[in-house]
C-alpha positions as CSV (number, residue, x, y, z in Angstrom):
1,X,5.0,-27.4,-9.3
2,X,1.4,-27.0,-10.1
3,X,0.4,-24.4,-8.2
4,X,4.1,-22.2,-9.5
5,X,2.9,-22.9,-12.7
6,X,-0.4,-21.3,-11.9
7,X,1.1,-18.0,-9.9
8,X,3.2,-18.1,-13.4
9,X,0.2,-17.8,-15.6
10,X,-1.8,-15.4,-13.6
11,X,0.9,-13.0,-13.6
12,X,1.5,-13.4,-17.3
13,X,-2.3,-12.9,-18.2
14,X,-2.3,-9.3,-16.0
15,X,0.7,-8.7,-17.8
16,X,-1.0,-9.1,-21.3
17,X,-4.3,-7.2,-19.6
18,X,-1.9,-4.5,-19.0
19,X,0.3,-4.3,-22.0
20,X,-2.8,-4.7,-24.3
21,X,-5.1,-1.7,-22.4
């Protein structure tokens, strides 16, 4: 579960990276 939780924050901080450029 840890490392699904860690795929799941990755792709949420690119998200913001993108979202906030």
């Amino acid at each position: 579960m840890g490392v699904g939780s860690q795929t799941m924050w990755s792709i949420l901080l690119l998200l913001s990276c993108i979202f906030s450029a």
